[in-house]
ZAMARGU-4260 file (C-alpha; in steps of 0.2 Angstrom, whole numbers, plus 5000, padded with zeros to 4 digits):
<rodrens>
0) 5349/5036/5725 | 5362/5045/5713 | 5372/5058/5719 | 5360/5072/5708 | 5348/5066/5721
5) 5346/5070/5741 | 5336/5055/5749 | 5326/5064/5765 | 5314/5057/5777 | 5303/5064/5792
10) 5295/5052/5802 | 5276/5049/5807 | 5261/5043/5796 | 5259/5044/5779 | 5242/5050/5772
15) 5232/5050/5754 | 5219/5060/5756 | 5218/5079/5753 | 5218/5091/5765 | 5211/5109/5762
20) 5220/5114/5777 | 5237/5112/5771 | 5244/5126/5759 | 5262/5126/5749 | 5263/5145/5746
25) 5280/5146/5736 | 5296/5136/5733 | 5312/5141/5725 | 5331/5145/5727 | 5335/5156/5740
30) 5343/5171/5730 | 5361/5174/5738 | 5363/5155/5740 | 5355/5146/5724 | 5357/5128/5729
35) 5348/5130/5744 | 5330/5124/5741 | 5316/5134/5752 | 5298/5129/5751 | 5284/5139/5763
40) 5271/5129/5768 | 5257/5131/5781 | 5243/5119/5790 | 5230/5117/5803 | 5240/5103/5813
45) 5260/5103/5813 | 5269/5100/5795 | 5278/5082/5799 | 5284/5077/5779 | 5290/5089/5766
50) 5297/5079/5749 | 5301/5088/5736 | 5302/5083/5718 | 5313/5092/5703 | 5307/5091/5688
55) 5317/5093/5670 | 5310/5108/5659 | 5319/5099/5645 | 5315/5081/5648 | 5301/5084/5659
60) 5307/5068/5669 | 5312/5069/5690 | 5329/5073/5693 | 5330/5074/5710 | 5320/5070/5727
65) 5322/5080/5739 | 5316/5072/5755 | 5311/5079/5775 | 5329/5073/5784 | 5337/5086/5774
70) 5325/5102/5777 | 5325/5111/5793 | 5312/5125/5799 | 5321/5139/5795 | 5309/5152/5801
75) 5291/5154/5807 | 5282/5137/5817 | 5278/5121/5812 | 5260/5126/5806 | 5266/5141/5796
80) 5284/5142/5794 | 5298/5141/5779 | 5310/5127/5777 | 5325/5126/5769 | 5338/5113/5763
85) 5352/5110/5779 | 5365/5109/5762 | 5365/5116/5746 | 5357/5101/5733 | 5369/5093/5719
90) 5363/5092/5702 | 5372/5084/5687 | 5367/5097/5676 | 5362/5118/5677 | 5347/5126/5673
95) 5329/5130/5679 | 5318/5115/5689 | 5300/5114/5690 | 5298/5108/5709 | 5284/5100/5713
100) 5281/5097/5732 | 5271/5083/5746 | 5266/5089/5763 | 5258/5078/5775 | 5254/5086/5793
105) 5251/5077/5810 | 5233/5074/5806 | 5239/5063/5791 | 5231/5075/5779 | 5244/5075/5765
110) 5243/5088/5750 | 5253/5086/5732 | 5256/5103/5725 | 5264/5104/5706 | 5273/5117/5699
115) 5275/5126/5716 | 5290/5135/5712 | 5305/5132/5700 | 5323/5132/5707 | 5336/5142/5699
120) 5353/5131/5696 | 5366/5141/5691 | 5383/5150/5693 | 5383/5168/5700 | 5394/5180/5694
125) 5402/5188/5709 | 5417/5202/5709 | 5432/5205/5720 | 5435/5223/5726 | 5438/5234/5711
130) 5454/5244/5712 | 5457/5261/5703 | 5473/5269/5701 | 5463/5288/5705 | 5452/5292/5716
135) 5447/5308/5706 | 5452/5317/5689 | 5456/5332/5683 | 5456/5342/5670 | 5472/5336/5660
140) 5471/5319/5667 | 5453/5309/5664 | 5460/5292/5663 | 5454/5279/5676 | 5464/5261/5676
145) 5452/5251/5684 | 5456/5233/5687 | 5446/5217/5697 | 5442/5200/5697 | 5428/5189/5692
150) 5422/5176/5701 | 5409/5162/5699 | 5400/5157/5714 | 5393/5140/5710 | 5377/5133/5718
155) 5386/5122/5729 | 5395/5137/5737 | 5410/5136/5729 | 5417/5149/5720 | 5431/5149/5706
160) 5440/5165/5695 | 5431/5164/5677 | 5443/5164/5664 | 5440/5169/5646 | 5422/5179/5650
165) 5416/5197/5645 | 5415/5211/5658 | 5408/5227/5656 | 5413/5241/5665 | 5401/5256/5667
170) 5406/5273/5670 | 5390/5282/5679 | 5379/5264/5674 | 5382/5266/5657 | 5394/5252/5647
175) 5410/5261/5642 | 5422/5246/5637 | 5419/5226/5639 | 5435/5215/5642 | 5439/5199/5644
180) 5445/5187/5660 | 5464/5179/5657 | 5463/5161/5666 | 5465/5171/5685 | 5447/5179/5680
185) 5458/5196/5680 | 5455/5211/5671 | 5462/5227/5667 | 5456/5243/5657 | 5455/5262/5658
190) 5440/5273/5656 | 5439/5291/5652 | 5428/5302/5663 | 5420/5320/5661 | 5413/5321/5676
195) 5410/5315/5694 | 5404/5297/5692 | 5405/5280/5701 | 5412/5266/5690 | 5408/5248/5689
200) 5411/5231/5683 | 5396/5221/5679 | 5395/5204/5669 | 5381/5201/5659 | 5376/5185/5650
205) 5390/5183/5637 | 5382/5166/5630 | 5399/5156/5638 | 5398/5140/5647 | 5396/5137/5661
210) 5379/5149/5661 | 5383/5163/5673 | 5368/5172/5681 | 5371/5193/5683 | 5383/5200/5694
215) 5391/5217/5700 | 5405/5224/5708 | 5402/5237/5723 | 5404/5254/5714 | 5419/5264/5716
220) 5416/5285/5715 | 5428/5293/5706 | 5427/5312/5710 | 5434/5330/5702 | 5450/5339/5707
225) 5440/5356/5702 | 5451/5372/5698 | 5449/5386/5711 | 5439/5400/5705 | 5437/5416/5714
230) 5428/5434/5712 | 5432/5451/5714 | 5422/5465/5713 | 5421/5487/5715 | 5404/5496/5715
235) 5406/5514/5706 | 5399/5521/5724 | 5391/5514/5740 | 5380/5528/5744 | 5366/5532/5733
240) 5350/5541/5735 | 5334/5529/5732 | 5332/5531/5713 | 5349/5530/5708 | 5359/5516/5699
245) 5374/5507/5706 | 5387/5500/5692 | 5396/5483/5698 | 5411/5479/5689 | 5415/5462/5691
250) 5431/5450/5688 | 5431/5431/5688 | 5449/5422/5688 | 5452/5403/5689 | 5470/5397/5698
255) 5486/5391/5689 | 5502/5384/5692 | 5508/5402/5688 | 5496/5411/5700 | 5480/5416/5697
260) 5474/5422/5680 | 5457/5431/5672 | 5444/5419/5667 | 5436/5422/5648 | 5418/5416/5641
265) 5413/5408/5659 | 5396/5414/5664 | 5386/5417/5680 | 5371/5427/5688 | 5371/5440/5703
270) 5356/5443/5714 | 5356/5461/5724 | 5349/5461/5744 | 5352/5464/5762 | 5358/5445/5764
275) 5357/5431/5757 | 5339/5425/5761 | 5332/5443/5754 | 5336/5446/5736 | 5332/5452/5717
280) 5339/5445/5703 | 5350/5459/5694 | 5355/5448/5679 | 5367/5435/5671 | 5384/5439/5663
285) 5398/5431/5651 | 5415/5436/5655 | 5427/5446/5641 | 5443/5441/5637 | 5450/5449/5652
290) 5437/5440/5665 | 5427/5455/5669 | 5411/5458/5668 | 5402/5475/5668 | 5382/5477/5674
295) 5371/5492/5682 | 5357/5490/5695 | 5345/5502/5703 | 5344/5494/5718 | 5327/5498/5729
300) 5335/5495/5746 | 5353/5494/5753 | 5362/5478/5751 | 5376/5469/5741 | 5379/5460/5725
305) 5379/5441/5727 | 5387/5434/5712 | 5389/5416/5707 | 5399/5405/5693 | 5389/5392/5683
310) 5399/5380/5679 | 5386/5367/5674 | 5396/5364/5655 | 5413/5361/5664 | 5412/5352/5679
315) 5432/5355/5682 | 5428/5373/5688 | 5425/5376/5707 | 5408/5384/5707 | 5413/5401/5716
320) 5403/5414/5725 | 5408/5431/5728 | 5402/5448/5734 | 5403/5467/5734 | 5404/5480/5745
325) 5387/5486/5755 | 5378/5500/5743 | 5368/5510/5756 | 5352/5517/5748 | 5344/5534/5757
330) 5327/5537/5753 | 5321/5556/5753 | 5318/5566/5769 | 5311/5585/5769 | 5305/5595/5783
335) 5286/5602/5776 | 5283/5614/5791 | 5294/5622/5804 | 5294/5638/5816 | 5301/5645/5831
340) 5293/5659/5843 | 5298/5668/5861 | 5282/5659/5872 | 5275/5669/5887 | 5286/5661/5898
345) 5301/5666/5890 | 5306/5649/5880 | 5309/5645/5862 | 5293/5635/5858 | 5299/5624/5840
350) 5289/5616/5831 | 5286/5606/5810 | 5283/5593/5803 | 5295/5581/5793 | 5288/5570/5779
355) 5297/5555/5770 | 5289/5557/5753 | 5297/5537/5743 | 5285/5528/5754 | 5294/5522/5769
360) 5298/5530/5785 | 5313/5525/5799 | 5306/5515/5813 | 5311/5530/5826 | 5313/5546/5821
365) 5322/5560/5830 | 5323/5577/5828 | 5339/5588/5832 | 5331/5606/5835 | 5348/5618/5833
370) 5354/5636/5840 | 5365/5646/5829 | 5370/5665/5838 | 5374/5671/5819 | 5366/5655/5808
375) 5384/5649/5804 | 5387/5639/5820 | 5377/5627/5825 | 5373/5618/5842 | 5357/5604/5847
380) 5348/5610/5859 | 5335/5597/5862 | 5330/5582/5853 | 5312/5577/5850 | 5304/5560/5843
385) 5292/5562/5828 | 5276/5553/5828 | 5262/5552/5813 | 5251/5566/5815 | 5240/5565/5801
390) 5247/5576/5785 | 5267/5574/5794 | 5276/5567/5807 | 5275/5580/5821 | 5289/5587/5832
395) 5289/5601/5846 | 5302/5605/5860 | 5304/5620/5872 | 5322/5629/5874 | 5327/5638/5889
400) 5338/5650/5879 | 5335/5669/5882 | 5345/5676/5869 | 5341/5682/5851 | 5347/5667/5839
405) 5340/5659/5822 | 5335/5640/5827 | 5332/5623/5816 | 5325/5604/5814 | 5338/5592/5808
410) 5336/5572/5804 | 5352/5565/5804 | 5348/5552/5791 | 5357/5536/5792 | 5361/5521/5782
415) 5343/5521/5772 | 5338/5538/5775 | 5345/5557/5768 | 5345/5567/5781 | 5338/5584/5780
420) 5337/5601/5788 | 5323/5614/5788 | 5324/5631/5785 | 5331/5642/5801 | 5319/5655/5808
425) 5325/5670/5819 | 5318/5674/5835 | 5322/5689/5847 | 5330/5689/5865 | 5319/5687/5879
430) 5311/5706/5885
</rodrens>
């Protein structure tokens, strides 16, 4: 036969009757190697004949025969299996076959199904690594020269530069400039980029000759050199009573060649709260002309300012974080009740209450009671632990001190509570 046509042969006998037992699911091109004919067949006994035929869509005539010497079982079994061509097939002419196919199995039932598949003769477009002369931009240098070569791989496996064919290259899979091939298949062009983005040459049906199928090149990503940003911030105080407002004044400069400098009309938001996981949004800001920025808060609980840079609309800006000082907030503390008195056994019996009126009270509590010889100076003379008692947190000590003297109940307060001291009470020496 010609050379357009591949001559194969299985042995074993030959049948014409039909077979409901054999099935051709599919035939077609294998897609990364298109001159490789595949055809999926399946039957009750073992397949012993495949022949294939392919049929012109233009002249509707055969073109080829593809016969069983040529197909080997490339996976599955003989009674369920795919098998492909041991060489890609040789056609005068590209384009898109009809394939019709023969199986016989090892009963002798034989099976002729048309139009089981079409096979897909073409070139494939295929790319060389792409080369860039950056592997990221900044913000006074967005060029990108990207250079490559296109290929054609043909169905017989060998592949050829493309001269005088269209590439695209895409810049975050969008065309940005189409360029031709010189007779090496090379090309060369720059792109302009505004952000992080991979690039890419792809081909696309030009309407040249030969016909060449869609191809890409591997992406190549293309990153930002960002400008350093950085924070700085004062709060007008750090301890506040529950209630209060704290102002934060911030400032916002970006890095130079000549050192750092203030960084105008750039805009963020800052959350307040005792870390990062627990917080309240305070607000956004703009920066001034001189990169600060100015807000006020009335914070509920102690914590710090988190501030942030959105840098959404330049992606050339490092998105900074910053953060304040601690801002310690102390809720109210006042003793409701307190007295002193000489017992009958000689000791100062103290005892109050002490309330914490803004709703939240310290997980311990403990209660300096204090001796003063003349109410000026004053020493603690015991300490007692407060527990809820109903209408106050109740405290009581016993002093062994036998001298005359004025006494007190002080909380010490601490980071998120005022502390506060009750009003002394004097009681006489001992008789």
């Amino acid at each position: 036969m010609v050379g357009a046509a591949v001559a194969l042969g299985l042995g074993g006998a030959t049948a014409s009757h039909a077979s409901d037992q054999i099935e051709v699911r599919y035939a077609g091109s294998v897609s990364d190697d298109l001159g490789i004919l595949q055809i999926s067949a399946r039957s009750g006994a073992d397949v012993k004949k495949i022949t294939a035929h392919l049929i012109s869509y233009t002249t509707q005539t055969e073109v080829a025969e593809v016969r069983s010497k040529d197909f080997r079982l490339f996976s599955g079994t003989r009674q369920d299996g795919v098998w492909r061509t041991r060489e890609p097939l040789k056609l005068p002419e590209f384009g898109s076959y009809r394939i019709d196919v023969d199986v016989t199995d090892a009963d002798g039932d034989h099976v002729r199904q048309q139009s089981a598949g079409d096979l897909a003769y073409y070139v494939v477009a295929k790319f060389g690594a792409l080369s860039v002369d950056r592997a990221a931009i900044d913000r006074g240098h967005r060029e990108v020269q990207v250079e490559g070569t296109l290929y054609g791989r043909w169905p017989t496996r060998e592949v050829k530069p493309l001269a005088a064919r269209r590439v695209d290259v895409d810049v975050d899979y969008w065309t940005q400039v189409t360029v031709p091939t010189d007779e090496r298949g090379h090309f060369s062009t720059s792109v302009k980029l505004d952000a992080a983005a991979p690039v890419q040459a792809v081909f696309r049906s030009d309407g040249g000759t030969p016909t060449v199928l869609y191809g890409e090149s591997e992406p190549v990503q293309i990153g930002v050199d960002q400008i350093p940003t950085r924070f700085t911030a004062t709060v007008s105080d750090t301890e506040i009573d529950y209630g209060e407002s704290v102002t934060l004044k911030g400032t916002v400069e970006q890095k130079t060649d000549d050192g750092w400098v203030p960084l105008a009309g750039q805009s963020g938001g800052v959350l307040f709260g005792p870390s990062d996981a627990g917080t309240d949004g305070v607000g956004q800001f703009t920066t001034a002309d001189d990169g600060t920025f100015t807000m006020e808060y009335t914070p509920w609980q102690g914590g710090y300012f988190q501030m942030a840079l959105n840098t959404e609309d330049d992606p050339f800006l490092q998105a900074s974080k910053g953060t304040s000082g601690i801002v310690h907030v102390h809720r109210a503390t006042k003793f409701t009740a307190f007295t002193a008195s000489r017992s009958d056994t000689g000791q100062v019996h103290a005892e109050g209450l002490v309330d914490f009126p803004d709703g939240w009270s310290p997980a311990t509590i403990l209660v300096d009671i204090q001796y003063s010889a003349d109410g000026t100076e004053w020493t603690t003379v015991a300490t007692d632990e407060a527990f809820w008692g109903g209408s106050g947190y109740e405290f009581a000590a016993d002093v062994d001190h036998s001298t005359a003297g004025h006494y007190r109940a002080v909380f010490a307060g601490d980071d998120s509570f005022q502390s506060a001291t009750s009003q002394s009470v004097a009681v006489d020496a001992a008789s």
